[in-house]
N, C-alpha and C positions, 0 to 999 in steps of 0.2 A: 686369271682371277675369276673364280667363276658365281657367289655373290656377296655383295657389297653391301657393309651397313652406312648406314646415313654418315658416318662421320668421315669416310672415304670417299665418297662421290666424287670432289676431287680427282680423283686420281684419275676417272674416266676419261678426262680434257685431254690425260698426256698417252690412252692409247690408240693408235692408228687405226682409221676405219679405213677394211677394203672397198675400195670400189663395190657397186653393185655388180652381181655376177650372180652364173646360172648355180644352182644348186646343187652341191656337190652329190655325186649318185651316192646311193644307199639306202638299205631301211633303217626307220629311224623312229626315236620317239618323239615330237615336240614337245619340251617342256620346259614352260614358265620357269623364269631367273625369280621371279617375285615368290612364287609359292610353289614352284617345282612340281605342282601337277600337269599334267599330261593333255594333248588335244585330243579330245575322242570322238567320233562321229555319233551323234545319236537322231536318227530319221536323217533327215534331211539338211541337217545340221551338224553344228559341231557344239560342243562345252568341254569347259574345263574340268576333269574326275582326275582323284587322287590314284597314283600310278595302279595298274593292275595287272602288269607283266602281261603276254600276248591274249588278255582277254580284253572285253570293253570297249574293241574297236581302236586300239589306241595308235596302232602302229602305219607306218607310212611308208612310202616308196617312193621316194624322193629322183625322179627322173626327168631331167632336160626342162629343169623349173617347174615341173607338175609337182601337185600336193595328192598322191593316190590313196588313197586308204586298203591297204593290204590285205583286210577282210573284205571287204563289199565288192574293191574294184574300181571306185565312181573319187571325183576327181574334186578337190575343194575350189570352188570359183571366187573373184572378188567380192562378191557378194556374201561369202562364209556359206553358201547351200553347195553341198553335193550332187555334182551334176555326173554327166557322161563325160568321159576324157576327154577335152577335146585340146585344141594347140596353144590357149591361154597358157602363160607362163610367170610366176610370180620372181621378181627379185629379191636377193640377199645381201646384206651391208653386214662384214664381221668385222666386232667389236673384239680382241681377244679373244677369246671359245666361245663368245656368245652372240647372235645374228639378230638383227634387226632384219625385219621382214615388213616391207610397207604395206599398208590394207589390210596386215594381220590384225582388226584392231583389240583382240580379245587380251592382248597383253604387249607390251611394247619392245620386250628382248627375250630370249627362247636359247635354250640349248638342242642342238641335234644330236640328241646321243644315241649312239648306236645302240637297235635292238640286240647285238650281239659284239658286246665292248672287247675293245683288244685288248690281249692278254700278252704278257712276257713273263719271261721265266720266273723262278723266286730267289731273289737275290740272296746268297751265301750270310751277307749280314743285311737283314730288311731292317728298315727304321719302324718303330713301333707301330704307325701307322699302314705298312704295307703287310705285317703279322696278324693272326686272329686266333682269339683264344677262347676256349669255351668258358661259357660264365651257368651259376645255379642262380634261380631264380629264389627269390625267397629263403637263400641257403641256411637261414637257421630253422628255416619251418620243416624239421627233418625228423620229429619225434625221438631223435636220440641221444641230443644234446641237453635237452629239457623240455619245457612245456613254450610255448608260444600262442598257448587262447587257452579262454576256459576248456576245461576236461570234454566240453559236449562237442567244441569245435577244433578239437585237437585231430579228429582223423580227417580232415584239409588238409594232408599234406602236400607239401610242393618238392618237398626231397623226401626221400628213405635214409640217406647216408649220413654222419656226421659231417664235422665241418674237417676232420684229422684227415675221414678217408676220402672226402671231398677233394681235399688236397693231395692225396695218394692216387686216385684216379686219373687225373689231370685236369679238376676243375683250376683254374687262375680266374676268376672275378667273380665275385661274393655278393650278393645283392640283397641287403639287410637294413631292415625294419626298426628305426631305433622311436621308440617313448619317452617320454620325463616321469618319472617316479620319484618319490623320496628316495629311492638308492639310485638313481640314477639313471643313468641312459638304456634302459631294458630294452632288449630284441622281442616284439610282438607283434601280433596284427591289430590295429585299430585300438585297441584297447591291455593294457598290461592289467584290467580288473579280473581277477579271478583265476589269475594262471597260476598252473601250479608248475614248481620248480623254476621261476625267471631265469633268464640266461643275460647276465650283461653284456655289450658292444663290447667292455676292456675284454672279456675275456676268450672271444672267440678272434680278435685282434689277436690277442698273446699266441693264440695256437697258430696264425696265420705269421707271425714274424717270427717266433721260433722254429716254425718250417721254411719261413726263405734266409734266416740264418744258418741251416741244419744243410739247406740246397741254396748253395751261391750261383748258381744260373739259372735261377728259376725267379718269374716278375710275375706278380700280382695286383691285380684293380678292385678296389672294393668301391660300391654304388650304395649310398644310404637314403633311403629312403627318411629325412629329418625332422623327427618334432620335435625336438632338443634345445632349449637353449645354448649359443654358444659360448657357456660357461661351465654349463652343465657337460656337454662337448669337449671341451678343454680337457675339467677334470678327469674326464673318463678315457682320457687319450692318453693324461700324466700316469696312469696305474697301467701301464705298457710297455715292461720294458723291453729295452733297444728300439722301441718304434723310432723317434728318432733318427737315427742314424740309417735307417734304411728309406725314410717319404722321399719320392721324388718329388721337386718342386717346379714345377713349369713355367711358373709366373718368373722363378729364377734362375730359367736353366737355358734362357734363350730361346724358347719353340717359337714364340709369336714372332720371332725378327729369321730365325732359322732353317725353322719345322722340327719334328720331332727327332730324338737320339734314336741311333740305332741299336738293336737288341744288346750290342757286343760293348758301347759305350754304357748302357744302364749298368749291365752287369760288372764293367771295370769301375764304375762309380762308387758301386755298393748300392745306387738308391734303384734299388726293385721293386717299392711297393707305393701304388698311387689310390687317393682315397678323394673322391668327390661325394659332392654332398648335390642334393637338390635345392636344400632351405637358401633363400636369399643371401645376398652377401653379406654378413653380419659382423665380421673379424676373424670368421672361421678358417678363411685363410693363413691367418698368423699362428693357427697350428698346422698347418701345410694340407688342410683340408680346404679341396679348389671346388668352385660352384659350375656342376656341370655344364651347364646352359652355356658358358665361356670355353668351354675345351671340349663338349661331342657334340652332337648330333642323334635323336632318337626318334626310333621308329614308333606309332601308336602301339601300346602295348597289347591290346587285346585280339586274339585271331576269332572272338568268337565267345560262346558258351562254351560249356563242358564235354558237351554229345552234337554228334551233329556236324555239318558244314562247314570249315572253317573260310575264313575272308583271308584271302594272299595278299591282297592291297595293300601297298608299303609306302607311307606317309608320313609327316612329320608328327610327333606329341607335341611341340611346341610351335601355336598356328603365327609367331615373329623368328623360327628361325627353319627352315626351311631346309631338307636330308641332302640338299646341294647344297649348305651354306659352305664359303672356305673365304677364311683371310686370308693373313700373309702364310699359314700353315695350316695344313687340311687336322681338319675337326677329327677325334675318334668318334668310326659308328657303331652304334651302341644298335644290333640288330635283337629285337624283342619277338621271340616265336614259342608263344602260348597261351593259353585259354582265360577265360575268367574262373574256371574249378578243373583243379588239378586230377582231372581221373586218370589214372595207370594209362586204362588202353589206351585212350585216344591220343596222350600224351605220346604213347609206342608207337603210334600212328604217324602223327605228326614230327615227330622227332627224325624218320628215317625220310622223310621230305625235305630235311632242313636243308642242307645243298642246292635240293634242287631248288627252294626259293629264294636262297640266299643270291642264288647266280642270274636268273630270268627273271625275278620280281623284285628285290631288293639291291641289288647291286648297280642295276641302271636307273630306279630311284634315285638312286642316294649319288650317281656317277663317282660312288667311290667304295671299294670292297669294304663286308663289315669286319670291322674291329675286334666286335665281340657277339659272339653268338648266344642269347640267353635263354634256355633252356627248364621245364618242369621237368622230374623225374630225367634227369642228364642219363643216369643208365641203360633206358631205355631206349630203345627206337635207334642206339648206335650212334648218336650224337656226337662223339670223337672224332667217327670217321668226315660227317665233315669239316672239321677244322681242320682236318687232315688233308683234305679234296683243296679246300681254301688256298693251305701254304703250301701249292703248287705255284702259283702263279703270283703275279701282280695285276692288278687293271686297269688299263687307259683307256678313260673314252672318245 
């Protein structure tokens, strides 16, 4: 179990703590069970910084109970100052995966996860949680479907493709902007004033469940961005048809007591298609629409501006649930890699990096591979290949 909400605590009493003992070898990241950031060394010291894969100072080497820091060299003392190596050696009490470390006092339980997590094959039927699928960012904002802002801020886009060939590509996760309007649940940015040609939620749904009816082995996630009432919601879900018979329901399908189904069981279910919401829990459930914050895990969305520099640093969006968090069944992660303004290049840029951050910055974040990789301009930059690179492997930290 690697962390715990307040209403488990509990459960701590019944597991066994090792002995203190020397520190298993390896390089490693310390990082916080509370907030999952990372021990960094800064001067002469140490602080806690949100992961930043081998930049930052963050990584260690963990040798015959020394705390080294694998860039500088120099050795953390009881004291928290960075000294010269010398033969001081700290103990370790493991909790389950998780270590108490005494005189650490900058947090009271830490994960050691490997700077380079073990890997194992990819299992013939992976349970949804161990697959990753590429997801479009903004997927209606694609100029082809309709309008989604006034005319002046319509060339923002964040796709070129519709939502048909979105689905023809191999997009599987849809990440869409719903409003209340008098008609309804409109797809837009901030605002559905002044847009020309609206596109409703039902209807880019309908194109989304007549394609996993059309392809019986193919599962899709859609992520709504909600300002909706959940009435308003409702209705817009009831002009869908067969949606229905296709929601997966989690709440009812056993994952919090199980873990998730694997690919080959969705597909023999019929329920291929899952739909969370951000907006609070309101009843939205009772149309089989689940409040993410309960079932992933997400990374801060933004890598940046539009030009320029981007920030790898892979941290939670939600500063009470932490890209470690895991109950009785590991969270989907929902990996977020792109800018605040969608430009072509940089997005082409960024896109053909997406592996490499998914695997050295975001993966030992999160100590758990992403779920869903979310993408601007997905055509770009070869995006595919890695979800392709992903479902090689599984990862254990």
């Amino acid at each position: 179990m690697r962390y715990l909400p307040a209403v488990a605590l509990l459960i701590i009493a019944l597991v066994p703590v090792v002995p203190a003992q020397a520190a298993p070898v390896g390089d490693y990241y310390l990082q916080s069970v509370k907030t999952g950031d990372n021990l960094s060394q800064v001067g002469s010291g140490v602080e806690l910084h949100h992961p930043k894969g081998n930049e930052d100072n963050q990584q260690w080497k963990l040798r015959d109970g020394r705390l080294e820091n694998a860039t500088t060299g120099s050795c953390l003392n009881k004291s928290l100052q960075m000294v010269a190596c010398a033969s001081d050696t700290w103990t370790f009490n493991q909790v389950g995966d998780q270590w108490e470390i005494p005189g650490l006092t900058l947090d009271t339980r830490w994960y050691l996860t490997p700077v380079s997590g073990g890997t194992a094959s990819f299992p013939a039927d992976p349970r949804l949680d161990e697959a990753t699928f590429l997801v479009a960012h903004n997927a209606f904002a694609n100029g082809v479907d309709g309008g989604f802002a006034p005319p002046f801020l319509n060339l923002a886009k964040n796709q070129t493709r519709g939502i048909v060939q979105q689905l023809g590509d191999g997009v599987r996760g849809f990440m869409l902007d719903i409003h209340q309007t008098p008609d309804g649940a409109i797809l837009c940015h901030n605002s559905c004033t002044w847009v020309s040609k609206p596109v409703a939620l039902w209807v880019d749904l309908q194109r989304i469940v007549d394609f996993l009816r059309a392809n019986p082995s193919e599962i899709v996630t859609v992520f709504l961005e909600d300002y909706v009432s959940s009435s308003v919601l409702g209705a817009e879900l009831a002009r869908v048809n067969g949606l229905s018979s296709l929601l997966f329901r989690p709440d009812q399908s056993g994952v919090r007591e199980n873990g998730w189904p694997t690919l080959s069981q969705l597909r023999a279910s019929g329920k291929r298609l899952l739909i969370f919401t951000d907006h609070a829990r309101d009843g939205r459930d009772s149309y089989g629409v689940m409040y993410g914050h309960d079932w992933t895990v997400e990374n801060y969305w933004s890598m940046g501006g539009g030009l320029g520099t981007s920030d790898w640093s892979c941290y939670t969006r939600w500063s009470d649930r932490p890209l470690t968090a895991t109950d009785r069944f590991q969270p989907l992660f929902v990996m977020n890699h792109f800018r605040d303004t969608p430009f072509t290049s940089t997005a082409t840029t960024d896109n053909s990096k997406l592996a490499d951050r998914a695997q050295r910055f975001c993966q030992p974040a999160a100590r758990k591979k992403p779920t869903y990789l979310a993408v601007d301009h997905y055509n770009l930059g070869n995006a595919a290949s890695a979800v392709t690179q992903l479902n090689t492997y599984t990862y254990r930290p």
